[in-house]
C-alpha positions in Angstrom: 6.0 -131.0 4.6 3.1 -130.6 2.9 0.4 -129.6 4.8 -0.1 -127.3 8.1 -0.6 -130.3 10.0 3.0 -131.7 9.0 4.4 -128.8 11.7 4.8 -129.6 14.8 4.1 -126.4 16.3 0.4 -126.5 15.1 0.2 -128.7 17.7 0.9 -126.8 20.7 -0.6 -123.7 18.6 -3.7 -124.8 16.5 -4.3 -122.7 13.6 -7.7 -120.7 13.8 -7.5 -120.3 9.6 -5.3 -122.6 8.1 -5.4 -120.5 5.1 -3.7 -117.6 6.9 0.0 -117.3 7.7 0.7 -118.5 11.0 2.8 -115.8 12.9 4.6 -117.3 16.5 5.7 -114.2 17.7 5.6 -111.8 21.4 5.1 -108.1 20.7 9.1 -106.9 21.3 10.8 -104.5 18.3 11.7 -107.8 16.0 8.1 -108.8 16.6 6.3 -106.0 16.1 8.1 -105.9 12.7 6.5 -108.9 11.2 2.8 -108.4 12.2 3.1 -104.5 11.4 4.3 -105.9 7.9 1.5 -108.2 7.7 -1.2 -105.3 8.8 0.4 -103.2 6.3 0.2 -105.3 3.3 -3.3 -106.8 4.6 -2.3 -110.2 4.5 -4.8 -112.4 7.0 -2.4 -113.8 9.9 -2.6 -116.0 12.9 -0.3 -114.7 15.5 0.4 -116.8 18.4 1.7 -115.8 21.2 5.1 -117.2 22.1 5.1 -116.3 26.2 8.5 -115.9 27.2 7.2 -115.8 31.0 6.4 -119.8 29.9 9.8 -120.3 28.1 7.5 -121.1 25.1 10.3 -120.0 22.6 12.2 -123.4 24.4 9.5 -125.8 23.6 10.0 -128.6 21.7 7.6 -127.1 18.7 8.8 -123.4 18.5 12.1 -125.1 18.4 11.1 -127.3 15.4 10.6 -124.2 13.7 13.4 -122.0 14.7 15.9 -123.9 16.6 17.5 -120.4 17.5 14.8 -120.1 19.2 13.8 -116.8 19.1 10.6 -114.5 17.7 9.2 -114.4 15.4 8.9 -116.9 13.4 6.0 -117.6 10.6 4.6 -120.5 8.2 2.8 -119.5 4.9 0.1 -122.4 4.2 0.6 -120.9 0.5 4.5 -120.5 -0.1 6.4 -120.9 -3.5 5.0 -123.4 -5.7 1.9 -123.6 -3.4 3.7 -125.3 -0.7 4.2 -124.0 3.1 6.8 -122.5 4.0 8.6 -121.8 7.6 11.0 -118.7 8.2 12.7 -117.5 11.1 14.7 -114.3 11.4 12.8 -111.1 11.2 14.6 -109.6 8.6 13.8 -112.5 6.0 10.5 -112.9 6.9 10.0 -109.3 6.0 11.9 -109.8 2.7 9.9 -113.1 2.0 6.5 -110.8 2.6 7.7 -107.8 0.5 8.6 -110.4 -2.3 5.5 -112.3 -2.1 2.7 -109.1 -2.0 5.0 -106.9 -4.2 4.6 -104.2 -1.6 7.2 -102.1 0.5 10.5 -103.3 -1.1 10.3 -101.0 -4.9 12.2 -102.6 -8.1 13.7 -98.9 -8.4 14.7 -99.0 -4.5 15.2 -102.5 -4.0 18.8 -102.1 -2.6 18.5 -98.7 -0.6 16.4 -100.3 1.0 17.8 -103.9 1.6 20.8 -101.9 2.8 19.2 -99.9 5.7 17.1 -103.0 6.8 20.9 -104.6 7.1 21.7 -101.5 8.9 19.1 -102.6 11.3 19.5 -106.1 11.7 23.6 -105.6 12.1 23.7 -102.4 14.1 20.5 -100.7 15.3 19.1 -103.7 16.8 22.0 -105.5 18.4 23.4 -102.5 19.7 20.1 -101.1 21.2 19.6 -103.9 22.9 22.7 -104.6 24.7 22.5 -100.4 25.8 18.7 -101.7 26.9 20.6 -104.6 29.2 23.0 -102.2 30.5 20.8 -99.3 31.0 17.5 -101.0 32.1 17.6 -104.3 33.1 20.3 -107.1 34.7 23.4 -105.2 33.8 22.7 -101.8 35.3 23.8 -103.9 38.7 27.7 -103.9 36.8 29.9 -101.3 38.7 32.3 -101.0 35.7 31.2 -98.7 33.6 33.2 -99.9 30.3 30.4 -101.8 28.7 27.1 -100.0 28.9 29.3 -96.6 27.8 30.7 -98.9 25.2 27.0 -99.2 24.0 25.5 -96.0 24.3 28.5 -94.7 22.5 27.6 -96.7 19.5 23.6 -96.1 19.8 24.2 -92.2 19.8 26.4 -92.7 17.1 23.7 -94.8 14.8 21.0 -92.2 15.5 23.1 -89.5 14.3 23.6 -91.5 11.2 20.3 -92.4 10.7 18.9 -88.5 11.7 21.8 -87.2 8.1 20.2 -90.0 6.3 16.3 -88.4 7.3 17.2 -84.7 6.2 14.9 -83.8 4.0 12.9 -87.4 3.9 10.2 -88.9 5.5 11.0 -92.3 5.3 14.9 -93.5 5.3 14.9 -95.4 1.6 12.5 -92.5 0.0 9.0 -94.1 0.1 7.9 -95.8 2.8 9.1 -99.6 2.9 10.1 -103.3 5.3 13.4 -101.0 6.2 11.0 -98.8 7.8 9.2 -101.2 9.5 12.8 -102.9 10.4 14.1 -99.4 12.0 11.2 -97.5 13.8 10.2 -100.3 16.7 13.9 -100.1 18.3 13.6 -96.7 18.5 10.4 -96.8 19.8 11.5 -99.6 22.5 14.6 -97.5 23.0 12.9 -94.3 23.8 9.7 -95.4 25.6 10.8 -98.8 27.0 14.6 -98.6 27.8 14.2 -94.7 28.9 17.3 -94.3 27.3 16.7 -91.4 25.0 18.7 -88.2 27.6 21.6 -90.5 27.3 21.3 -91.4 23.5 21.2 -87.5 22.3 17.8 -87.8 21.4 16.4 -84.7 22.2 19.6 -83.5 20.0 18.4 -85.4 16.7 16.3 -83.3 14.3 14.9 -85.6 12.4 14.7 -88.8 14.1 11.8 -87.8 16.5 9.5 -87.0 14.2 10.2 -90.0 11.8 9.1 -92.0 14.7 6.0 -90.0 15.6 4.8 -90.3 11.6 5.6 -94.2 12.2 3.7 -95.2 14.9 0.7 -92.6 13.4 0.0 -95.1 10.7 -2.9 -97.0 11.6 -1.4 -100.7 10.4 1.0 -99.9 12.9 -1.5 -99.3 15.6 -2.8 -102.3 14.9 0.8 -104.4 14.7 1.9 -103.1 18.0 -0.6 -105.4 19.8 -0.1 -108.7 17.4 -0.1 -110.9 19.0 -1.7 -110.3 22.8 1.0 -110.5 25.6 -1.3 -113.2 26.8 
């Protein structure tokens, strides 16, 4: 594919500047990460808003770009070589951005801090949102109580690693950077949204709080947090 045009999903979604990176996306904690990134390194962006009310992540064109179908997903008119480029997966998209602006993933850091976004993408996120099902959502209504302790065992476990990794830090890799941007939206999400921070330990961490309060201060991610409009 050569050309915007060539996607599907720019049917369904028109591009308002071709020239900018077309973000499909809904503002939840692998979202957010991706337009935050974009606001951040001030690339121009189109984001799109993939209603999940609308099971617009099971259309026929997001599918053509992710057939996982989930957010977000991007195309860059101008990817390697010139060419566009499609990505899915939030943690690649962020690498693919870092890589192509130069910003937020340092030579000298590179994999400090490839190794906490991993500790993201394979722990903070999967396990904070199965405690958010348990806790908040469909699977409160399970009497057994195995499974949601299951989780919040393991999500009070991951702060605590990630609070010993803050000591005397203000950002988990050294300077601020995509793992960052990775990390701090689940534990927004699993503070404000899932109300699950009394059974987490939260109150408990001592660095973890105020890692998340020096995130969401930053005024890209001010701006992130709404990209795109819940519709």
């Amino acid at each position: 594919m050569t050309t915007l045009a060539d996607f599907a999903i720019t049917r369904r979604w028109p591009p308002r500047n071709p020239d900018a990176i077309q973000l499909y996306s809904f503002p939840t904690p692998n979202g957010i990460k991706v337009s935050i990134a974009l606001e951040e390194m001030g690339l121009p962006y189109d984001a799109h808003t993939v209603a999940f009310a609308t099971n617009d992540q099971l259309s026929p064109e997001f599918l053509s770009l992710n057939p996982n179908n989930k957010i977000p997903a991007i195309i860059d008119p101008q990817g390697p070589g010139g060419q566009p480029l499609a990505l899915f997966e939030s943690g690649a998209i962020l690498i693919y951005l870092a890589e192509k602006t130069g910003r937020l993933l340092p030579a000298e850091t590179r994999y400090r801090v490839l190794q906490w976004l991993m500790f993201q993408m394979g722990g903070i996120g999967p396990m904070f949102g199965q405690l958010g099902f348990f806790h908040a959502f469909a699977g409160k209504e399970i009497e057994d109580p195995r499974p949601k302790e299951r989780y919040r065992a393991e999500v009070a476990r991951l702060l605590k690693v990630l609070d010993g990794q803050l000591a005397g830090r203000d950002w988990v890799a050294g300077d601020y950077s995509i793992a960052d941007i990775a990390i701090a939206p689940w534990l927004r999400t699993l503070r404000d949204f899932y109300k699950a921070g009394d059974i987490t330990g939260w109150d408990a961490l001592a660095h973890v709080p105020a890692y998340l309060d020096r995130f969401l201060a930053r005024p890209a991610v001010q701006r992130g947090l709404v990209q795109p409009p819940r519709g």
